[in-house]
C-alpha positions as CSV (number, residue, x, y, z in Angstrom):
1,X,211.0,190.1,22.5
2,X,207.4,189.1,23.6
3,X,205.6,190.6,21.5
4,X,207.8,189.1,18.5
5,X,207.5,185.9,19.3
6,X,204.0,186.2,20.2
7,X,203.6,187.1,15.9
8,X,205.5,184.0,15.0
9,X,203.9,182.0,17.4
10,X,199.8,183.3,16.2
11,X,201.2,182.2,12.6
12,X,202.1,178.6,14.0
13,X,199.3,178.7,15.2
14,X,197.2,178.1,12.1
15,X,199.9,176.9,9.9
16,X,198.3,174.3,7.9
17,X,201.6,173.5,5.8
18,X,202.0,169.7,6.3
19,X,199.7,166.6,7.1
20,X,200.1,167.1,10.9
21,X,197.9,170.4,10.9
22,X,195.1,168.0,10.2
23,X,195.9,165.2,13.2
24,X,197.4,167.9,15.9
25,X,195.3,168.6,19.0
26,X,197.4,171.3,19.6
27,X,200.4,173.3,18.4
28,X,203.2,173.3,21.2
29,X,205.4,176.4,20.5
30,X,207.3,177.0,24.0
31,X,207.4,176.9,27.1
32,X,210.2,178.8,29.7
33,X,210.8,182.1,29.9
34,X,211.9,183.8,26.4
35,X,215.8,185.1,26.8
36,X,218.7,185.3,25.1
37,X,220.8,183.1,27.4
38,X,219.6,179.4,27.9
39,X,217.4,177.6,24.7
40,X,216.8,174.0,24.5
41,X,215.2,172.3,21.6
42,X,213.5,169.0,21.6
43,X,212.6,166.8,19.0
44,X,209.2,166.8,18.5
45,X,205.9,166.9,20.4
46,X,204.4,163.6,22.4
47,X,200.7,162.5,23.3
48,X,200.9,165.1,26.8
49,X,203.0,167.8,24.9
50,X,200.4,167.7,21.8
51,X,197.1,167.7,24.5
52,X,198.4,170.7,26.6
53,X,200.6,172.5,24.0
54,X,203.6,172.4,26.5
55,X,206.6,171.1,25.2
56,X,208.3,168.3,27.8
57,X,205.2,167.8,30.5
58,X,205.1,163.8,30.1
59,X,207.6,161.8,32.4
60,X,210.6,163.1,30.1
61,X,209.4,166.8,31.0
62,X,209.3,165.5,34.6
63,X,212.8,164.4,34.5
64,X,214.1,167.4,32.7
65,X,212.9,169.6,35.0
66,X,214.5,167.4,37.8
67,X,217.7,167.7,36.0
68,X,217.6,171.1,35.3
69,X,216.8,171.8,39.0
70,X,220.0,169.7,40.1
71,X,221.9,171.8,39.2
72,X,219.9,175.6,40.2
73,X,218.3,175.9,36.9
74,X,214.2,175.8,35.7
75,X,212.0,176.8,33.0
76,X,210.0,179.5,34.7
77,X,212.8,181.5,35.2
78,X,216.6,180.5,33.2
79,X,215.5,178.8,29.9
80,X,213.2,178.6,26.9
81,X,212.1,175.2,25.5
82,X,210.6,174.3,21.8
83,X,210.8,171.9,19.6
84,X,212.0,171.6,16.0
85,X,209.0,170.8,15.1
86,X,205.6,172.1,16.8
87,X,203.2,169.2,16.0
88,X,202.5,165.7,17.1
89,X,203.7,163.0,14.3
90,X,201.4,160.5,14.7
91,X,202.4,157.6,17.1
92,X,205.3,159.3,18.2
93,X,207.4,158.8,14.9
94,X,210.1,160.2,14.0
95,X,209.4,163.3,11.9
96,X,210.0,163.3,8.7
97,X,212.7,165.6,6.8
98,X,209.5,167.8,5.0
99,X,207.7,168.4,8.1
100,X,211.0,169.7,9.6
101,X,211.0,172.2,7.0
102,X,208.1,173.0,7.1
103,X,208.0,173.8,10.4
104,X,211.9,175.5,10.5
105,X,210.7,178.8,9.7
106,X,209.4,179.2,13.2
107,X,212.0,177.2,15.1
108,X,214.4,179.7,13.2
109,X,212.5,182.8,13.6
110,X,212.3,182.0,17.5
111,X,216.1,181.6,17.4
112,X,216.5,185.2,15.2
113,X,215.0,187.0,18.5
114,X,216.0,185.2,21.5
115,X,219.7,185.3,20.1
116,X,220.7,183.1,22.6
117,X,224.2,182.5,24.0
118,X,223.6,178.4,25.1
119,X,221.8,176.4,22.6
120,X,221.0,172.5,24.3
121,X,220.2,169.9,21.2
122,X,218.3,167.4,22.8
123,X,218.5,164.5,21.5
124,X,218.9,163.4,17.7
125,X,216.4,164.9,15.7
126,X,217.7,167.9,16.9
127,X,221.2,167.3,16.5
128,X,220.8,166.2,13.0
129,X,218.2,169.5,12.1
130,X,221.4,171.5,13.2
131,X,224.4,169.6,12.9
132,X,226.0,167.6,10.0
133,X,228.1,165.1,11.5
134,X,229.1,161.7,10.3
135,X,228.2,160.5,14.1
136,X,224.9,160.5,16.5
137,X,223.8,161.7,20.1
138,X,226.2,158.9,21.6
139,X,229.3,160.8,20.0
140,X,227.9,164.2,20.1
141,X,227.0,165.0,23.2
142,X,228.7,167.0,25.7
143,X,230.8,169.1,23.5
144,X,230.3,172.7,22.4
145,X,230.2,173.3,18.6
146,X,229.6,176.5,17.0
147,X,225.8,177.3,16.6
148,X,223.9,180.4,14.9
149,X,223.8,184.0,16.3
150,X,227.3,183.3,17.9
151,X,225.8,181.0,20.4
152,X,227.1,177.8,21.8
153,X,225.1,174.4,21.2
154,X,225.7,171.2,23.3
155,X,223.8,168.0,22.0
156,X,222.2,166.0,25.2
157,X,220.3,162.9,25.3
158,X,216.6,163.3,25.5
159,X,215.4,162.4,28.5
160,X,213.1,159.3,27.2
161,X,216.2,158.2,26.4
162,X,217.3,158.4,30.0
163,X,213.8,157.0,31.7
164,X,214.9,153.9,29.3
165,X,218.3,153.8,30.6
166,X,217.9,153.7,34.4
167,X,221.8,153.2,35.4
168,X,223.5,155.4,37.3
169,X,227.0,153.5,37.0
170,X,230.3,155.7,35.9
171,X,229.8,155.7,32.1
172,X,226.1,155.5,31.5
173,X,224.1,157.7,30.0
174,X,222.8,159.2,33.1
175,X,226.2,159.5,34.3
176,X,227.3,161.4,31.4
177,X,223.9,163.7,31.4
178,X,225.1,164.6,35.0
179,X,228.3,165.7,33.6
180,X,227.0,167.8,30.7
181,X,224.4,169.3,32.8
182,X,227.0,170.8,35.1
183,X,229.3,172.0,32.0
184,X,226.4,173.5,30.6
185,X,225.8,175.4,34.3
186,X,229.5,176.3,34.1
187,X,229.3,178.2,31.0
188,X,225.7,179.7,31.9
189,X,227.1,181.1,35.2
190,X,229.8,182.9,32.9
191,X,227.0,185.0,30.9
């Protein structure tokens, strides 16, 4: 599995297909341990991903990890993290729809060997790279819907989104990550 991804990942590494070759300080493939249980993808690289070539290390990392380790979960040794796209659009933007392509060959050719049974969406660029629905994140998350390889993908807020919404009330949004995170640790206990 290793040595596969480690081909995809050396032809990412000089891909030159869009603009953001030319402005990247770094490609961030993946981080986590490569399996064919627990995949999450995130949107696209920030300033700290795209200077270490880690995905989620800035404060959203840091809160993911704290998430993830609330409920008995962490990257080093459950789950394997990337991003739809592997390059740092500049400022932070969005990425646009032919930098998403051009980057889906390795997003999907990661996915064609880890196979894996739990696929987390985090948040809306992902959601929308996988899922056509007339609704965003808000609606999506925290329900299962039918992913590739037989797997099981559950959209979750990103956690920027989180660090920008600091309530903990019934109802918020880091109310409701709580409650996804534990259905998603429900259904990783069963594999």
């Amino acid at each position: 599995m290793e040595e596969e991804l480690n081909k995809i990942k050396e032809k990412c590494l000089n891909c030159t297909k869009c603009a953001l070759s030319k402005t990247r300080n770094n490609v961030v493939f993946s981080d986590g341990i490569p399996n064919g249980k627990l995949v999450l993808i995130g949107e696209a690289p920030g300033y700290y991903e795209d200077m270490k070539g880690i995905p989620f290390v800035g404060k959203a990392g840091q809160l993911l990890d704290k998430i993830l380790d609330c409920v008995g979960l962490s990257r080093k040794n459950d789950i394997y993290i990337m991003n739809t796209i592997k390059c740092r659009p500049p400022n932070n933007r969005d990425p646009e729809d032919f930098e998403k392509e051009a980057c889906r060959e390795y997003l999907d050719g990661q996915l064609s060997i880890l196979k894996p049974k739990i696929i987390l969406l985090c948040g809306n660029i992902a959601l929308k790279s996988f899922l056509n629905l007339p609704y965003g994140i808000t609606k999506a998350r925290g329900k299962w819907y039918d992913g590739p390889y037989g797997s099981k993908m559950m959209p979750i807020y990103h956690p920027s989104y989180l660090l920008r919404n600091d309530s903990r009330e019934i109802g918020s949004p880091k109310w409701q990550m709580w409650q996804d995170i534990k259905e998603i640790k429900k259904e990783y206990d069963k594999l």
